[in-house]
N, C-alpha and C positions, 0 to 999 in steps of 0.2 A: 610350448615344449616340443609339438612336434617337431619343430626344425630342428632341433640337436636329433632327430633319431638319423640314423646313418643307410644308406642304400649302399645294399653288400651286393657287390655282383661283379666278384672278378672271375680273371677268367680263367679256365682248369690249366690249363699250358701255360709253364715256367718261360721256355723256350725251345728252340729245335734245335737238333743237329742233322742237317740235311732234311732228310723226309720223318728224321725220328721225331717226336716229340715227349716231351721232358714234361710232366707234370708235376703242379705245385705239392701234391700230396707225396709223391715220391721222393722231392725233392728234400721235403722237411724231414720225410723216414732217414731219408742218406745225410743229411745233417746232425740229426738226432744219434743216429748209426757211429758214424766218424768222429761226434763229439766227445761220448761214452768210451770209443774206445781210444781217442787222445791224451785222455784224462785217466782211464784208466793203466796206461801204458806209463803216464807219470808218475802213479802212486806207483804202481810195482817198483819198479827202479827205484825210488827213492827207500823200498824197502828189502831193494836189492833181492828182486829175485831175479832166477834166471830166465833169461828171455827164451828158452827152450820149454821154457814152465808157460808163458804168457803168450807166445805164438797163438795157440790155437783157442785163445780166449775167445775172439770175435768171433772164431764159424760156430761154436759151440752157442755164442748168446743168438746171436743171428736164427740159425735151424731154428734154437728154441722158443723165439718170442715170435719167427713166423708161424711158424708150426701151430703155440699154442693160442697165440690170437685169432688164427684163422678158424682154429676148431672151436675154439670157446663162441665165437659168433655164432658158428653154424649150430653148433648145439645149444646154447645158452639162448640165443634170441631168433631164432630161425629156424628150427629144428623140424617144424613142418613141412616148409621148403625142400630142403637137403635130405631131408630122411625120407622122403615119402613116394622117390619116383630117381630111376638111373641117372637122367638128366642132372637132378639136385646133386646127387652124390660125385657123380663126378666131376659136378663142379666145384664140390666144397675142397675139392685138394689140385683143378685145374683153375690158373685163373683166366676161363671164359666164359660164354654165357651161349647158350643154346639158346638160335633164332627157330622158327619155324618151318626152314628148309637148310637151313646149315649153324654155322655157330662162328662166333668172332672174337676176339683177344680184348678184354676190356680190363686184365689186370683183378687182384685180389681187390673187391669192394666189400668190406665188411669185415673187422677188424675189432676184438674186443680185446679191450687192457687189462681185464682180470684173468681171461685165461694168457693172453702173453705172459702177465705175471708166474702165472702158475708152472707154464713151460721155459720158461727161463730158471726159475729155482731147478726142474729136473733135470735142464742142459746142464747146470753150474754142479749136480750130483755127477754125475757123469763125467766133468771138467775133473773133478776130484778125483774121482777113480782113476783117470789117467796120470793126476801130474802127482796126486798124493798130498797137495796143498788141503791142510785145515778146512771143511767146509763156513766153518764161520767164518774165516778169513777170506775166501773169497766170496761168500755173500756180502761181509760188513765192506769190502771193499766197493765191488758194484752197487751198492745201495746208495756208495755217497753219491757219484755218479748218473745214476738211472734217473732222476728226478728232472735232469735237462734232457734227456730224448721222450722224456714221457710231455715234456712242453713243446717240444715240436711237431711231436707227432699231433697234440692237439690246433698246436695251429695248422698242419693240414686240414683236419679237418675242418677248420676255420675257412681254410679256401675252399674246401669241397662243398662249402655250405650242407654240412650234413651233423648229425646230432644237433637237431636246432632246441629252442628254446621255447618255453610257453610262451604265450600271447604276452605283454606287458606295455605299461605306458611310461616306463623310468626313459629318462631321455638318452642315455647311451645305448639305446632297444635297437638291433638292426632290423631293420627287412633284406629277409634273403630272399633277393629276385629269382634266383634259380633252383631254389630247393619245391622241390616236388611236394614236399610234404605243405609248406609253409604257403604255397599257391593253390590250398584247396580252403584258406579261407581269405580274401582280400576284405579292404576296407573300402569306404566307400569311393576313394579316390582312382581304387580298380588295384592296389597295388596289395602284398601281401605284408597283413597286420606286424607289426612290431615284433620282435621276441627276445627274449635273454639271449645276450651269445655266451651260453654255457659253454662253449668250448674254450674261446678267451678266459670266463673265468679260471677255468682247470688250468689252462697255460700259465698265466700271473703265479696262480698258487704255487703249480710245481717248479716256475724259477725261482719262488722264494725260497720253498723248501731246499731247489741243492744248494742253495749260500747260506740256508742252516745248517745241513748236514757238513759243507764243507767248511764253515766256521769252528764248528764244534773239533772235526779231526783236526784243524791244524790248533786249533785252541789244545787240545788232550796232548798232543804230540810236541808242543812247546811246553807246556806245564808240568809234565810226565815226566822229559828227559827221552823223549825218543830212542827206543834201540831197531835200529832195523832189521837186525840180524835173526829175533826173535818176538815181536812186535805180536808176530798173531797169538802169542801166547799170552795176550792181555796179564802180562807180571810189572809192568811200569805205570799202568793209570791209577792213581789214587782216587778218580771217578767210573772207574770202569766203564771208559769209555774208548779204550783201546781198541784197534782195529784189529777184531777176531774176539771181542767178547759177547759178540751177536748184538751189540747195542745200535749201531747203524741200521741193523740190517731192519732191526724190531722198528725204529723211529722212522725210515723210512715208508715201511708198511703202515703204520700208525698215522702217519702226515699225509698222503698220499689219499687212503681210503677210506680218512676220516673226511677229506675235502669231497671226495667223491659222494658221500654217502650226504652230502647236506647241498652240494651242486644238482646233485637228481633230484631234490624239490622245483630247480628252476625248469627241467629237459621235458619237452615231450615224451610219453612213455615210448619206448623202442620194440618194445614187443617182449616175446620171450615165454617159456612155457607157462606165466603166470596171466601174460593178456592182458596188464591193465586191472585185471581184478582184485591183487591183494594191494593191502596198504601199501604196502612200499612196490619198487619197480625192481626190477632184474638186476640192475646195477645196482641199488643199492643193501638188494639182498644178497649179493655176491660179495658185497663190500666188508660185511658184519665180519664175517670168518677172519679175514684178512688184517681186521683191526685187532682182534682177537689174538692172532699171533703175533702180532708186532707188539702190543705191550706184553704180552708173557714177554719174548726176545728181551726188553728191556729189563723187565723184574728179573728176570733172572741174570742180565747182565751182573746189575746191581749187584743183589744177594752171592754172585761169586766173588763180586768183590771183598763182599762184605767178610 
């Protein structure tokens, strides 16, 4: 079996432009990024809003999922670090890193998806305030959507060889040659031991999930009688699954951070104010909440239908 396991070790740079260089993590972010808002640019229109309403959709998701992921790591799994000396703090909102006698640009490293989560539902309140759009309606929209940049973003980290995997012998087990973590236990051959690549799993799942989510809308939206004029007023699904009756938004969160919550059995623990000591890990107690509200979002989709 060992020969099915796979040696990971590509390399962080996509490519260059000039002196710049383009890494594979970024790249999947700006993939992820430009996907989201393709698709979301599609549905609007087809439910005919105005593009003076949808404009400033992307700065608004953007700030909010950098923003919130950035602080969600620093504080959820790192908080020691970042809170506990000037250097840490001003790094959790600069992306450098303080050397010993200066300091050098290495980019945001450290990036959590529950608080991205969290700071995008705020940007999307906010969104609201400005344009006056239903907030269910533009959560249920972005929800159908989010679940393909939430797969890219994992497979950066798939290149970054970072959130690895426990030890394992299943034969699709990578060794991540370059992960720091994974190189403090080698096997006997000198190389480092096998792991789940939990980040692949998370990708697979969330491209399944947005060709659920987007089966479902265009399922609801052929079955229904589509009106677009008035759409987010969930008055045409006989399933109340109309886009604006928070039923995406809930099914999203529910598919998303129930994978998460059963993927962190395979993850190394990350840290985080808990250290490894309670039953469950950081992710997956971030995760509980999250599922929590995505089935309410649902039940109550339902029940207004009802």
């Amino acid at each position: 079996m060992q020969a099915l396991f796979i040696n990971w070790n590509p390399g962080v740079e996509a490519f260059h432009i000039g002196s710049f260089a383009v890494r594979w993590y970024s790249l999947c972010w700006c993939i992820g990024l430009a996907s989201v808002y393709l698709l979301e640019q599609y549905l609007y229109k087809k439910q005919k809003v105005a593009d003076e309403k949808f404009d400033p959709l992307f700065i608004y998701c953007f700030v909010g999922i950098l923003v919130g992921a950035r602080l969600g790591h620093c504080f959820f799994y790192e908080p020691q670090y970042y809170l506990s000396s000037w250097h840490g703090f001003v790094e959790m909102f600069l992306p450098i890193k303080f050397t010993a006698d200066s300091w050098k640009f290495i980019g945001y490293e450290g990036l959590a998806s529950h608080g991205g989560t969290l700071g995008l539902i705020i940007a999307l309140w906010f969104f609201m305030r400005k344009t006056k759009l239903p907030l269910k309606f533009i959560l249920d929209n972005i929800a159908i959507v989010t679940p393909i940049c939430a797969c890219f973003i994992r497979l950066g980290n798939l290149m970054n060889s970072e959130i690895i995997g426990q030890v394992t012998d299943v034969p699709w087990a990578f060794r991540f040659l370059k992960s720091s973590d994974a190189l403090q236990t080698l096997g006997e051959d000198g190389l480092p031991l096998p792991r789940h690549p939990g980040q692949l799993y998370e990708a697979i799942c969330y491209a399944i999930f947005f060709f659920v989510g987007w089966y479902f809308y265009k399922k609801s939206t052929k079955e229904a009688g589509y009106n677009p004029t008035n759409n987010w007023a969930a008055q045409s699904s006989p399933r109340g699954i109309q886009v604006g009756s928070g039923f995406y938004f809930g099914l999203c969160l529910t598919l998303i951070f129930t994978a998460r919550f059963f993927i962190e059995f395979t993850k190394e623990v990350q840290g985080g104010v808990d250290n490894g000591s309670l039953p469950m890990d950081m992710g997956q107690i971030l995760s509980i909440p999250f599922v929590l509200i995505g089935v309410w979002c649902m039940v109550k989709a339902k029940k207004s239908r009802s």
